[in-house]
C-alpha positions, 0 to 999 in steps of 0.5 A: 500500500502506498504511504499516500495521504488522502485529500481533506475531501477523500479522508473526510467522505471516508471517515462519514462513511465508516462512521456510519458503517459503525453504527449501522453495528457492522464488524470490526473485520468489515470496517477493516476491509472496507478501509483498506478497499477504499483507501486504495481505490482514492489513492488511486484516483488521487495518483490517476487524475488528480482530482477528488471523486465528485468531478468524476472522470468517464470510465474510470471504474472501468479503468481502476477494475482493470487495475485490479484484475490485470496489475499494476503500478501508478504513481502521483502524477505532477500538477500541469502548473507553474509552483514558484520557487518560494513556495517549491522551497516551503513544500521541501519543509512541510513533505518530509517523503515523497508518496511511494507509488501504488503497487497492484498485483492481480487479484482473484475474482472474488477479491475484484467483486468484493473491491467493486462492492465497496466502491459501489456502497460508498457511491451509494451512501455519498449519493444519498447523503448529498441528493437533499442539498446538492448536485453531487454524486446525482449517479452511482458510476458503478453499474450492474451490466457494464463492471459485472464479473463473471464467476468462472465455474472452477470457483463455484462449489454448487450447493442447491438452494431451497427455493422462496415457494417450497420454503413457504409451504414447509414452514406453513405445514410445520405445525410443532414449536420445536420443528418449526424453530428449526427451520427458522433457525436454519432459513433466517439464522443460517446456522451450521448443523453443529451450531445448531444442535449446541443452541442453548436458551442461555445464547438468546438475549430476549430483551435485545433479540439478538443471538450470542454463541461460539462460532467456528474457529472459537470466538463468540459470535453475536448478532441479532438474526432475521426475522428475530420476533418469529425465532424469539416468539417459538424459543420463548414459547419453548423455554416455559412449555417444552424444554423446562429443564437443562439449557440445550434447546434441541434434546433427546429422550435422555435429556442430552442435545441432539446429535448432528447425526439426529438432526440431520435426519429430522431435517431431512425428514420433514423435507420429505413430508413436505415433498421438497426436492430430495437433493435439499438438505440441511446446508440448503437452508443456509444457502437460501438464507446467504442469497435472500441477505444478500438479495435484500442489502447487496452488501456480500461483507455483511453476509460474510459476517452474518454467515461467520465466514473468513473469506467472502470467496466462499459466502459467495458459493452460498449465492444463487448465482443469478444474483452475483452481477456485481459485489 
């Protein structure tokens, strides 16, 4: 990375943004990326125009996404005006380094998507924050159609998905508490099968709605899930009427968690009574619930998170395809 400092009006729009994508409760991880994709992508347009983003050139998300697929290296370009001697020896004092040229080397298809992803919310929130009161940032320049990059089928591992009607008609014919909580644990909260047969009361905050539990890998993983009044609804009615001893939410007749191996096969039969395609299974659920999040927020950083994965190359595998024209 270049030791390039941003203009007053990059750093500044920056700094709006990631406060407010702090207080929109995104993770550390994700502030994290986030500032380092758009620091990179505004030195770049700093060292290519040398201008700030407002006065936007055409093609330039073109030009930067051929930056960062092919490679390269691009340096701060002089400005195309006379600077006197007085002031020539006045800088000499104040920049004590010259900035050090950006250096890119190519990058896979899945970090490009996820570069481009964070151009295009930056843009959009820039675009929304100024519409009241100004004519900057009127168009978000990234688009859909032109800047998409195609997912080569080496780097897709095909999970079929449970589709929005036959989730509809097996969450409308399950009719017991702790079946049903199940599959809305499994469709809104995208949880691992392991995950799932570990659940305990003690994981749900029922005054705040939100979910806190030992992801994979050991860390603690709080959230709040979708469609949290049905989950809390289902898991409260669980607590005083069905489960009223122990902590797991799932038990067997010994009183002890189910199985992964158990749960598995509840899953699966209550696809099967319902007639679901039989190659669904319980990873299914976890797929539908990655493509509906990210459907709803085009953000693919927020369901890397929500779904508690290190690499967004592997959240997006867990997306229909049809929706991954840009990230």
């Amino acid at each position: 990375m270049s030791n390039h400092i941003l203009s007053k009006k990059h750093q500044a729009w920056l700094d709006l943004y990631l406060d407010n994508c702090k207080k929109l409760n995104k993770s550390t991880y994700t502030l994290i990326n986030y500032r380092c994709d758009l620091e990179k992508f505004l030195t770049w347009y700093e060292f290519k125009f040398n201008s700030t983003i407002e006065k936007s050139k055409k093609n330039f998300v073109s030009e930067y996404k051929s930056f960062l697929v092919d490679g390269g290296e691009i340096s701060k370009q002089k400005k195309g005006r006379i600077i006197t001697l007085f002031i020539k020896i006045f800088l000499r004092f104040l920049v004590k380094e010259k900035s050090l040229p950006l250096v890119q080397t190519p990058l896979a298809v899945s970090s490009v998507k996820r570069h481009l992803s964070s151009i295009k919310n930056f843009f959009e929130y820039l675009k929304q924050g100024h519409e009241d009161h100004s004519k900057l940032f009127l168009i978000n320049p990234v688009k859909n159609k032109i800047h998409a990059i195609k997912l080569k089928e080496k780097d897709i591992k095909h999970t079929v998905m449970l589709p929005k009607d036959q989730w509809r008609d097996l969450i409308e014919n399950t009719y017991r508490t702790k079946e049903k909580t199940i599959l809305l644990l499994l469709y809104w909260g995208g949880f691992r099968l392991s995950e799932l047969t570990q659940l305990r009361f003690s994981n749900f905050d029922f005054k705040k709605k939100v979910i806190s539990l030992e992801r994979k890998g050991g860390y603690i993983h709080t959230f709040r899930p979708q469609q949290e009044d049905a989950i809390f609804k289902n898991i409260l009615y669980m607590r005083e009427h069905i489960v009223t001893s122990g902590d797991f939410l799932f038990i067997n007749h010994q009183g002890n968690c189910l199985s992964t191996r158990s749960m598995y096969n509840l899953i699966k039969k209550l696809l099967q009574r319902n007639l679901c395609d039989s190659d669904l299974g319980p990873h299914s659920f976890r797929k539908a619930c990655a493509t509906n999040l990210y459907e709803k927020t085009k953000d693919l950083l927020l369901v890397r998170d929500y779904l508690n994965h290190h690499d967004a190359k592997v959240t997006q595998t867990y997306i229909e395809t049809k929706h991954l024209s840009i990230y």
